[in-house]
Structures are given as C-alpha cells and as structure tokens.
C-alpha positions as CSV (number, residue, x, y, z in Angstrom):
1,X,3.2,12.9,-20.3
2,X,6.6,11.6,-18.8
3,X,6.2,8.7,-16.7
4,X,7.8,7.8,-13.6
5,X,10.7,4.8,-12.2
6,X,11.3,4.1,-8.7
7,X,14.3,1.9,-8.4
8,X,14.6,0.4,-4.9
9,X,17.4,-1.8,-4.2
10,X,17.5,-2.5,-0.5
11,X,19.1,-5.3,2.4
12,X,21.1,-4.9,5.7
13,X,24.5,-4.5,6.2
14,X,26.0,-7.5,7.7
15,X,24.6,-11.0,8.6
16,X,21.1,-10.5,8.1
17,X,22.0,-9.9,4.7
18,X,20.2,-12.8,2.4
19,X,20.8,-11.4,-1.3
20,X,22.7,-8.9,-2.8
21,X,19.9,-6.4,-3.9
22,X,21.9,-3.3,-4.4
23,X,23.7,-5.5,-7.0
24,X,21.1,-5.1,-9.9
25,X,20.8,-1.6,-10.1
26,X,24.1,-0.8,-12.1
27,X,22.3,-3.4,-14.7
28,X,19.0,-1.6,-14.4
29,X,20.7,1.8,-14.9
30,X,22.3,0.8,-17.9
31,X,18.4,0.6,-19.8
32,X,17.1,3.9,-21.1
33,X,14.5,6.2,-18.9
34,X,11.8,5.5,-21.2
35,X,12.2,1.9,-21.8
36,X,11.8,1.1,-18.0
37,X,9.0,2.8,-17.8
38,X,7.1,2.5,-20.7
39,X,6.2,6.4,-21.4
40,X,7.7,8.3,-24.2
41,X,10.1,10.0,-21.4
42,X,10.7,9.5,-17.7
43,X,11.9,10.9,-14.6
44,X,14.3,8.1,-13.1
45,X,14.9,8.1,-9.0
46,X,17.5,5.5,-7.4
47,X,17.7,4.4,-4.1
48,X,20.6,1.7,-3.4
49,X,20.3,0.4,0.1
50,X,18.9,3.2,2.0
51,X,19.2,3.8,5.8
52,X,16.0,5.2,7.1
53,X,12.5,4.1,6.2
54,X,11.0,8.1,5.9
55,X,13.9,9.0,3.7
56,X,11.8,5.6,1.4
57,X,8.4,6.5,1.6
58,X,8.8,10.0,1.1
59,X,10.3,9.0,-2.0
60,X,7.9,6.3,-2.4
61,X,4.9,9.0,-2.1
62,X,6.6,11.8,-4.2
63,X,6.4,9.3,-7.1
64,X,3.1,8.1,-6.4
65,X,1.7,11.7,-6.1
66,X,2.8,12.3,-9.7
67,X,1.2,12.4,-13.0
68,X,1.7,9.8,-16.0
69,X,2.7,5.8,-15.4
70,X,4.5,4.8,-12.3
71,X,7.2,1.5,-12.3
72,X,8.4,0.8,-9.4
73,X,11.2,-2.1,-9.8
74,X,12.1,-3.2,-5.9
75,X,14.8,-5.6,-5.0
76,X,15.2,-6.6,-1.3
77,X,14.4,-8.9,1.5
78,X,10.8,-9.4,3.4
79,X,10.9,-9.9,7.5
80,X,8.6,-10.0,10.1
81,X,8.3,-7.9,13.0
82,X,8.2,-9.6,16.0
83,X,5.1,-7.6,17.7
84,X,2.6,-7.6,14.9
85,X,4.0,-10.3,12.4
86,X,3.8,-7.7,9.6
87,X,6.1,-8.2,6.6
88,X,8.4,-5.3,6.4
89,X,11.2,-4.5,3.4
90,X,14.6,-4.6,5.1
91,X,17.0,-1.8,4.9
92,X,20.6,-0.8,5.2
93,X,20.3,-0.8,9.4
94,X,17.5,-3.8,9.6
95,X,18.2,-6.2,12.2
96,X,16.3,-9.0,13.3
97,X,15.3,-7.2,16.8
98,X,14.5,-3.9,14.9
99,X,12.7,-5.0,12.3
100,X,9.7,-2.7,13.7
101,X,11.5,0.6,13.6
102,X,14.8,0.2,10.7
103,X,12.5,-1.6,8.3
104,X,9.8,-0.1,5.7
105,X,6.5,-2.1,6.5
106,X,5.0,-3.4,3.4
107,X,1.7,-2.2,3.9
108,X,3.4,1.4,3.4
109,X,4.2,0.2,-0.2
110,X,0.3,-0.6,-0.8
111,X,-0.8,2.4,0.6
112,X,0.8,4.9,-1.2
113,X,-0.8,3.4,-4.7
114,X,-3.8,2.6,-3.0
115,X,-5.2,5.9,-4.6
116,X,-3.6,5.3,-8.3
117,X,-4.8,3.0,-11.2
118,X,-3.6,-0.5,-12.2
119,X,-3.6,0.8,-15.7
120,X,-0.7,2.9,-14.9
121,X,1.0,1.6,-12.0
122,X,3.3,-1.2,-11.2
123,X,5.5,-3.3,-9.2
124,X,8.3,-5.5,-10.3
125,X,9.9,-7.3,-7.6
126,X,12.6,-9.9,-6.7
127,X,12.2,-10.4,-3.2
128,X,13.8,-13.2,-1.0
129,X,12.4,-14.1,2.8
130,X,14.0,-15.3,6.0
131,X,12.6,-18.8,6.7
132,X,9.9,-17.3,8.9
133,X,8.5,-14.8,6.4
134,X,8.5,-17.1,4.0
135,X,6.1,-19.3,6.0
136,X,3.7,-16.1,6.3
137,X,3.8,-15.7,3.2
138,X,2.9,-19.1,2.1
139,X,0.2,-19.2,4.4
140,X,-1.3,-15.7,4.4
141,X,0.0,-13.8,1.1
142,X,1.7,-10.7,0.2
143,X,-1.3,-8.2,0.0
144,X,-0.2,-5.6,-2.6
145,X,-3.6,-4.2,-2.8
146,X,-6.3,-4.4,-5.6
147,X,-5.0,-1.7,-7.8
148,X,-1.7,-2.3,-8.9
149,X,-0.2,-4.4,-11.3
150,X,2.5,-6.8,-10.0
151,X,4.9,-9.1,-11.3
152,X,7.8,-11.2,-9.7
153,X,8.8,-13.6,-7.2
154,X,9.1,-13.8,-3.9
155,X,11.7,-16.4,-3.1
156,X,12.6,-19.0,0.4
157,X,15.8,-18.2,2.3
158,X,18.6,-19.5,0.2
159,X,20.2,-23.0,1.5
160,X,24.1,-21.7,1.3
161,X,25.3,-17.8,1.1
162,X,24.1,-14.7,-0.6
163,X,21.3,-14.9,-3.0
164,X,21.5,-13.3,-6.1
165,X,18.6,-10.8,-7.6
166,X,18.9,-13.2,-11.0
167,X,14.8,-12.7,-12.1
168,X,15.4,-8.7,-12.0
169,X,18.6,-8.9,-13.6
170,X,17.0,-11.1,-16.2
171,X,14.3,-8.4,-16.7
172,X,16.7,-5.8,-16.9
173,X,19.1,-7.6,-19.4
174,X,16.3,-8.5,-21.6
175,X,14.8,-4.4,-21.6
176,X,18.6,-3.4,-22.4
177,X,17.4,-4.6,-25.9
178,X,15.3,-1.2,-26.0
179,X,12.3,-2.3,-26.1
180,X,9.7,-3.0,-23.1
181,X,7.0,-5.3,-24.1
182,X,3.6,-5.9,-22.2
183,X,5.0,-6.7,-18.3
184,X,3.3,-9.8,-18.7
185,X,5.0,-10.9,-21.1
186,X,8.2,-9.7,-20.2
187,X,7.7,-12.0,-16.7
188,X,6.9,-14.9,-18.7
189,X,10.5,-14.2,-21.0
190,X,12.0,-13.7,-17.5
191,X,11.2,-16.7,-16.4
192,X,11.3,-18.7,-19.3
193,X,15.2,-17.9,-19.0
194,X,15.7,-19.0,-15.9
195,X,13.6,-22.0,-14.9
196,X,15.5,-23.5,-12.2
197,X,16.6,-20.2,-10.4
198,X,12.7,-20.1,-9.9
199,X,11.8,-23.4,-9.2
200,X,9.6,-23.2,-5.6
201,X,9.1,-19.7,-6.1
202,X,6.3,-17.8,-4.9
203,X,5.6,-16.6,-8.5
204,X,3.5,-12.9,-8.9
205,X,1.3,-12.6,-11.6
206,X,-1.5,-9.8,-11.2
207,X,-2.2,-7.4,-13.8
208,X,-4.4,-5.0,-11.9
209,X,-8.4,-5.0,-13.0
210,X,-10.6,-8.0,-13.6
211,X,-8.8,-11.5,-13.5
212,X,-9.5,-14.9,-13.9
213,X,-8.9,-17.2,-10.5
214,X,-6.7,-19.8,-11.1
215,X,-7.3,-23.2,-11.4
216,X,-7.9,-25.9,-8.7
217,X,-4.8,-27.2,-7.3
218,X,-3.6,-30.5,-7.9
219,X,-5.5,-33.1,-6.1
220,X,-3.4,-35.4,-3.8
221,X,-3.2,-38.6,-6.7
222,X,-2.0,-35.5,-8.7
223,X,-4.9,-35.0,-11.2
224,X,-6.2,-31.3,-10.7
225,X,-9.5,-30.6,-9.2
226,X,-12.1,-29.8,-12.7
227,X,-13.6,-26.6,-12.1
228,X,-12.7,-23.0,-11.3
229,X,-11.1,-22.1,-7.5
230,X,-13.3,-19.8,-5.6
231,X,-11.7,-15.8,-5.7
232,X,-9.0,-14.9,-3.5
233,X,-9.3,-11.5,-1.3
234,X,-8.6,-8.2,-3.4
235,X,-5.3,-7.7,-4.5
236,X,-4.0,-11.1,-2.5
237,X,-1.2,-12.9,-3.8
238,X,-1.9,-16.6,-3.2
239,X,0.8,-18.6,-2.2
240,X,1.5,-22.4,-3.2
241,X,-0.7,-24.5,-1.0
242,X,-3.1,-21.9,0.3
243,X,-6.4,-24.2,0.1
244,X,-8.9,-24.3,-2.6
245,X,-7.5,-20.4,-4.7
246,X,-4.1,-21.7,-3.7
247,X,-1.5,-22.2,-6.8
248,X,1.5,-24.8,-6.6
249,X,5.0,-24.0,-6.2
250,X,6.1,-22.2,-9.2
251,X,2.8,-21.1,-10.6
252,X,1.3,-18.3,-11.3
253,X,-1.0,-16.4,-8.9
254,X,-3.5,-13.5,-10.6
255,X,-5.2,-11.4,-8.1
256,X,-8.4,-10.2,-7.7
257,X,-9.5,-6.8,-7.8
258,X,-12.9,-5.1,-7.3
259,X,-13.7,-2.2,-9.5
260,X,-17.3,-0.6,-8.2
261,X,-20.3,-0.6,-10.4
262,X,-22.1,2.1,-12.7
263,X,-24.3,3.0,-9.8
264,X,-25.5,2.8,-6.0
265,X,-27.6,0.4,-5.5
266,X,-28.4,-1.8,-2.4
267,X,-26.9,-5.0,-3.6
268,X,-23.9,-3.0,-5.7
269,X,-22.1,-0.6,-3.5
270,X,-19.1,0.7,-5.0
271,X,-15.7,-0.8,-3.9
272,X,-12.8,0.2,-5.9
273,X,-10.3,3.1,-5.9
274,X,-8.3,3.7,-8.6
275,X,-7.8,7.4,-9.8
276,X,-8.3,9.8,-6.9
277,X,-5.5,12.3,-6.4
278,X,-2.9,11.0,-3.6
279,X,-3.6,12.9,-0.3
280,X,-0.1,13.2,0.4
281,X,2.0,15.1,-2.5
282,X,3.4,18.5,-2.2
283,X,0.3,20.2,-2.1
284,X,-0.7,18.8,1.7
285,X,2.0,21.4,2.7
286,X,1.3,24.2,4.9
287,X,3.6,26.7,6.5
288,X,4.8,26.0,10.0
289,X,2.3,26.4,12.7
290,X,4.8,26.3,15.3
291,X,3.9,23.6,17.0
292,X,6.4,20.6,18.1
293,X,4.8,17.1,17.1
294,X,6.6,15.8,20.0
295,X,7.0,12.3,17.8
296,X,11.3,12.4,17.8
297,X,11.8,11.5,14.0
298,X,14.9,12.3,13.1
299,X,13.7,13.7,9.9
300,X,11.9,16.6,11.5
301,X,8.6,15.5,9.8
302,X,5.7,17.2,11.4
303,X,2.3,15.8,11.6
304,X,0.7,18.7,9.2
305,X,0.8,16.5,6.0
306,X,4.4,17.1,4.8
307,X,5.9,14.1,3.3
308,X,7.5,11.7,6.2
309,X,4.4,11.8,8.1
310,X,4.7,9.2,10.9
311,X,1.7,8.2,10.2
312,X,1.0,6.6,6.9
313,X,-0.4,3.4,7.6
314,X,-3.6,1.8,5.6
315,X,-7.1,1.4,6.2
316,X,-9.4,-1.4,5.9
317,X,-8.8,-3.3,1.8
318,X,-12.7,-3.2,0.4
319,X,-14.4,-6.7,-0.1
320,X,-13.4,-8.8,-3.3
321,X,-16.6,-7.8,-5.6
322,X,-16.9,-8.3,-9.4
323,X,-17.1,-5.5,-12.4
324,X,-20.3,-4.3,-12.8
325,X,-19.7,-1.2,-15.4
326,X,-17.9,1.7,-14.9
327,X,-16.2,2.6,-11.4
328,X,-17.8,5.8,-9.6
329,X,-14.1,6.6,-8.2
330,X,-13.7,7.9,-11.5
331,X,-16.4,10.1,-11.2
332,X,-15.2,10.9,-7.9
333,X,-12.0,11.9,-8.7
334,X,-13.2,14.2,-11.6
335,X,-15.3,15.7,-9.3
336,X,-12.4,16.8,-7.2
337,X,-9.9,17.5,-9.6
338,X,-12.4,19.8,-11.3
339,X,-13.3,21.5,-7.5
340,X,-16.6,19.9,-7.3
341,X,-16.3,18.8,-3.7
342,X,-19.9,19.1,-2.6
343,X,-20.5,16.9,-6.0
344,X,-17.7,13.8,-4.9
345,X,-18.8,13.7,-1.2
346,X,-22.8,13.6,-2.0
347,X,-22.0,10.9,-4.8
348,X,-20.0,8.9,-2.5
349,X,-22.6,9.4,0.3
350,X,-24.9,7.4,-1.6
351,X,-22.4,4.6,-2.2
352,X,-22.2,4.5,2.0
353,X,-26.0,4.2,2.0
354,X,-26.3,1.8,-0.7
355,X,-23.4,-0.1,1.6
356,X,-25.5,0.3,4.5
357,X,-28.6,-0.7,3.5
358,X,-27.1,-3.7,2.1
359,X,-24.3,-5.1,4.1
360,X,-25.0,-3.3,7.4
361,X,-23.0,-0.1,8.9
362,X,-20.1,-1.7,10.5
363,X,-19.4,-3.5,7.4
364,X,-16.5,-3.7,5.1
365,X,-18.0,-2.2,2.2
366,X,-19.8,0.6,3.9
367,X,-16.9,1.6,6.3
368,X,-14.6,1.9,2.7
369,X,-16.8,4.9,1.5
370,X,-17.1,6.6,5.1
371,X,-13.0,6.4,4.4
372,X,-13.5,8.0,1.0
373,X,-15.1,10.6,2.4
374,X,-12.8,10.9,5.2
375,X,-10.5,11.1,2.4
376,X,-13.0,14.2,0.7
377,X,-13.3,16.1,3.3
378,X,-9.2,16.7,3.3
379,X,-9.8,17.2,-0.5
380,X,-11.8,20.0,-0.3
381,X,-10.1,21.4,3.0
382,X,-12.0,20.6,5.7
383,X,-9.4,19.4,8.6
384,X,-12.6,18.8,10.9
385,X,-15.0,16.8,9.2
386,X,-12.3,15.3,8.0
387,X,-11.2,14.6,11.9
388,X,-14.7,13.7,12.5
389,X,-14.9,11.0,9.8
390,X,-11.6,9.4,10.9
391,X,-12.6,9.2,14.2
392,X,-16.0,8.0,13.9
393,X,-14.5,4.9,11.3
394,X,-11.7,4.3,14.3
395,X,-14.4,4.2,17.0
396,X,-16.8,1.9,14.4
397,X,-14.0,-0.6,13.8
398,X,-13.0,-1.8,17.2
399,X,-17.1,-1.4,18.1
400,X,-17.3,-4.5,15.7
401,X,-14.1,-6.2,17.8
402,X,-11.0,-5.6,15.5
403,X,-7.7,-5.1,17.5
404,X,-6.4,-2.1,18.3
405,X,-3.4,-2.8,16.7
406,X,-5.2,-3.6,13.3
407,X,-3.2,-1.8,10.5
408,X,-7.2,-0.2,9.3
409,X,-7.5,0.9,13.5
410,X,-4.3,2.5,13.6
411,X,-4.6,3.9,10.1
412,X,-8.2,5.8,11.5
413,X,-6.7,6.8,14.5
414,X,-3.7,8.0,12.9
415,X,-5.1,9.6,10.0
416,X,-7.8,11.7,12.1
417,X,-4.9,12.4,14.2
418,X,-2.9,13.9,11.3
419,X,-6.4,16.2,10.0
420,X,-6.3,17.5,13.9
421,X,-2.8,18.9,13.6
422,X,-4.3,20.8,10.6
423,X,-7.4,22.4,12.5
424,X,-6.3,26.1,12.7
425,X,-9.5,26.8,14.6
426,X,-8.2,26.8,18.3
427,X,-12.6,25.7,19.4
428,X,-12.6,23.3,16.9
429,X,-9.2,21.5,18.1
430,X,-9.9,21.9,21.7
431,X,-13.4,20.0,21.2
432,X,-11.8,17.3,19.1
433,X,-8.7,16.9,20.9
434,X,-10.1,15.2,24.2
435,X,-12.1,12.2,21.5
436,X,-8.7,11.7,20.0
437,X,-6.6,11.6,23.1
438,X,-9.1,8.9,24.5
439,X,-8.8,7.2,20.9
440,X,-5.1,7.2,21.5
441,X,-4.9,5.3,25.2
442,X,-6.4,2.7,22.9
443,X,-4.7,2.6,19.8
444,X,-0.9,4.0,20.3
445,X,0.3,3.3,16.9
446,X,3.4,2.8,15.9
447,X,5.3,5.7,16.5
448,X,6.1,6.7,20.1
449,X,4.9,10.1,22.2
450,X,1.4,10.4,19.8
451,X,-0.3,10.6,23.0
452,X,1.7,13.0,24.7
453,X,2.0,15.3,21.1
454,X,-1.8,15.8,21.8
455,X,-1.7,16.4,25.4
456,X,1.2,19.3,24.8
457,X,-1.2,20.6,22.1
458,X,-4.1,20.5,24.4
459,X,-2.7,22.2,26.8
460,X,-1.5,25.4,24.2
461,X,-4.9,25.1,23.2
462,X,-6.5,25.6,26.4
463,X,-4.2,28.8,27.3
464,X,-4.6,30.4,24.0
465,X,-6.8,33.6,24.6
C-alpha cells in the first residue's frame, strides 16, 4: 500500500518573516518518494508558502483521509492570535493583526489525525516562535494530540535575522543517503549533528502509544529529583521548566497517550482513537443542495462536508489513561468499515455508560464517547442524530462552565451545525434549526455569518410546502 508525504513549508512575506521555511524543500525534494515516507511507494504533495489556510487543510485532510502511512514534514513559524491565544502556523499573508484569519490554527493540524494511528502517522517539524509564542509554549505545550508520532524542535525567536530550517535540512540531508531509519533514530542523528543549532530548543520526542515520563528535572543545587515525574496530559509536549513532567532546555519530551482497554468497565472506560475512518475525505461529498452557506469563504466551500469546511475545529482531548489491553476503537472502526453501524454505536454506548457510571456524565471521559458516537451516527448516515449528539455534547460542555469559546464548544457547535446542513428532511431541519440557532448566539465560532447562514435556511425551511 503506497504511503503518503505532506511537505509544508510555510512563513509570511515580509517582516514577520522569522526563518526561511520554504528554503528546505528543494533539499527535501531531492530524497526519493519512498524514502520519505517509509512505504515501498508514495504519493508526494508540496506546498511552499501557501496563501490561504483552506487551500492547507484541505490538503492536510485529503492526506489524512487516505490509506497506508502518512509523514507529514512541516517547516514554519508558530503565533498567537490575539483573541484566543491559540498557536496558529503562519502563512504567506500572516501578519501579526491577522493572525486569526491568514494563519492555519494548530489545533487544525491535530484534528485532522485525530482519527488515524500513531503506528502510521507522523509529524516532523522545524518550527521557530515569535517571543510571545514561545513563552506559551514553554508554559503550556504544543498539544499535537495522543495519536501521532512527532519529532522535532520548536525553536525561540532568533536574536539577529532570518533563521534557518537547519534540523529539517539535517534530516533531509541524512535520508538523501536512501535509506530512512526508525524516526527516532533519525532525530537523535539529527541532532547529534547539530548540537549547538539546538541548544535551548524545545526538543519533540513522542513516538505515538505507550511512553515512559521523563525523568524529574534537575533540582535547583543541580542534582535531579530520584524518581519518575508524574504523566503529562495526552499527547502534550512538555516544555523545559513546566513543573514536576517538565524537561530542561534541550531535552527530550515523550508524550503520553491513552489507548482504551479490552473492555467497558466502570473503572476502565475506553479513551483512545486511533483507526476510525476520517469523517472528512471525498466520500462526505454530496451534490449541491442549493443552498448558500452564507459564510463568504473565498473558496466556495459549503457547509455539506466538502473539503474546506469552515468548520473543522477539535473537540474535547480524552483524559491521560494507561494501556489496559487492546483498544475498542479498533473494534469500532471494523465495525464501520465492514457496515456494521448498529454494532460500533451499541459497543461504544457501553463505553459512555461505563464512563458514566464511573467518572460522572459531564465528564471528560464520558463526553469523548458521546463524540464517538456523534462521530457514528455521520458514519452510518444519520445527519440528525448525528445533529442531536453534537448538540446535546455543546449544551453538556458549557452546562459544566467551559467558555464558549473553548476549541471542544465551538467544535460541538460547529460540527452539529455542519450534520444540519446535511438534513434533507425539511421537518427534521425546521425542528433542529431553532436549538442550533440559540446554540449559535452563544458560541459564534470562528467564522463570520454562521448565525445568519441558519436564519436564511430557516426561513427556506419554513416556506417550503
């Protein structure tokens, strides 16, 4: 099965630039299809400082949605947006004031391979930060998500001009050789070739499944702390001086995912995701219902499920949990690729109950499998339960006081909005539509006119015959 390499080279034009990304791609171009990406073949796609963030993440979930290994290699620059303090990936027309709208918000990245397994999906990434960003960083991490395999640096704003991409042009000089070792290895030989280019480096080290914390940092006499350091939240990059799971500059930082367990059971409930098929490949398409989403994206980019939906932000990362046997998302997802619907949603049913029962109903871990089945019930083509669900998990979150600008809120809200638009059944829509308008006056989103796309639909709704 051919694999699949994403090569993202990205940074403003101009003064905000702060490395030349777009530099490293005629070295990464130069190594053979199937040496970047491991597989036998592969299907290359190159994108050297694009201008629009849809144009990215419809490319982004094209190469997610398909079959076989996934490498994504990403040079660029992190920012933060100056209403949320989100890190975002700059692009060709990033600016510091338009961060919001020019960039590609990270949490994008993590949600498109939110769905795939860390055994055959990866980042590499050489990514520099504005001083800001780099401060969030250092403080809060750079949440990739618990099931992909990541390996790089992040770097501080450099003291005097451009920066150079040098720990992605060392990894693509050393796979010109022709052969691609374990990417573990490889970022250790990266790094062992260029020690001082990443000294003070936020250094990425996370292999996907179960690993091992890292040790205690050093205590303040500089003798480290005996013992192991509690677990970091799934998927969490820890940055130098983070408290106790914290690293030192230069170190590496594994993450800590949380595959589910062999069963339900009230102290066990299921918390992973790896495997399912990606909800938003070519097969989400529909023919045109004539309707105007009202959203202005200059793409054209409807809110039926076509790639570019303006509305692909995440929901809620399950709770940090350890292995316990095989993960029921694989059942799930055989269940659905084989067309056993009924089968995946009753089996993650009992996973909610389990969750239920033993963290409570407006917990973490039981509001992850009423997504799943949010996420089933577009599966098996059921726009309105699949409405229903999102709504319900929207209305449950800020019920237990998160924001309503909370990236799992607006994912809900956006999401159930999104299932609406597919509802072809004018009394269904019509009895949905005024619970997601209200939903909307409380959760906008990101993208401008959601409300008003509703309204307009209401009202053709309510003058069809």
């Amino acid at each position: 099965m051919p694999g699949t390499v994403l090569l993202l080279a990205a940074s403003p034009v101009g003064r905000g630039r702060l490395v030349d990304a777009a530099g490293v791609l005629p070295v990464l171009a130069a190594v053979a299809p199937a040496v970047l990406s491991g597989a036998d073949t592969a299907n290359v796609v190159e994108l050297a400082d694009p201008l629009e963030p849809q144009a990215v993440l419809t490319r982004l979930r094209a190469a997610a949605a398909a079959p076989g290994p996934l490498t994504v290699y990403l040079t660029g620059q992190l920012h933060l947006d100056r209403r949320q303090h989100r890190p975002h990936l700059a692009l060709a027309r990033t600016t510091a004031a338009t961060v919001r709208y020019t960039a590609l918000p990270w949490h994008w990245i993590r949600e498109e391979l939110r769905l795939r397994s860390a055994a055959d999906t990866a980042l590499v990434v050489d990514l520099h930060a504005d001083a800001e960003t780099w401060k969030h960083i250092t403080e809060r991490g750079l949440d990739c998500g618990p099931y992909t395999a990541v390996y790089g640096r992040v770097a501080p704003p450099a003291r005097r001009g451009l920066a150079e991409p040098v720990y992605m042009k060392t990894v693509a000089t050393l796979l010109r050789s022709g052969h691609r070792p374990p990417l573990g290895t490889l970022h250790e030989q990266a790094l062992s070739r260029i020690p001082e280019e990443t000294r003070g480096n936020l250094l990425l080290a996370h292999p996907g499944g179960r690993a091992v914390g890292p040790a205690a940092p050093p205590a303040p006499g500089g003798q480290a702390v005996g013992g192991a350091a509690p677990p970091a939240p799934a998927g969490l990059a820890v940055p130098p001086g983070a408290g106790p799971a914290g690293g030192v500059p230069g170190s590496q930082v594994p993450g800590f995912p949380a595959p589910g367990p062999s069963g339900p059971g009230p102290s066990e409930p299921g918390l992973s995701g790896p495997g399912l098929p990606t909800p938003w490949g070519p097969a989400a398409d529909r023919p045109d219902d004539g309707l105007d989403d009202g959203l202005g994206d200059p793409s054209g980019d409807r809110l039926d499920g076509r790639p570019g939906d303006p509305f692909p932000v995440p929901s809620g990362e399950p709770a940090d949990r350890p292995p316990v046997g095989p993960d029921p998302h694989a059942a799930i997802s055989a269940a659905v690729q084989g067309g056993l619907h009924g089968e995946a949603d009753g089996l993650a049913a009992r996973y909610e109950e389990a969750a239920v029962r033993a963290y409570g109903a407006g917990s973490e871990e039981a509001l992850h499998w009423r997504e799943v089945r949010a996420d089933l019930a577009m599966f098996a083509g059921d726009p309105v339960r699949s409405c229903r669900a999102w709504l319900a998990v929207a209305e449950a979150r800020l019920a237990a006081g998160q924001a309503a600008d909370a990236p799992a809120v607006e994912a809900a809200v956006d999401r159930a909005h999104h299932q609406w638009g597919r509802i072809d059944d004018p009394a269904r829509a019509r009895e949905l539509g005024p619970a997601l308008a209200r939903l909307r006056l409380r959760v906008p989103g990101r993208r401008r006119g959601a409300l008003e796309n509703i309204q307009r639909q209401l009202g053709r709704l309510q003058a069809a015959p």
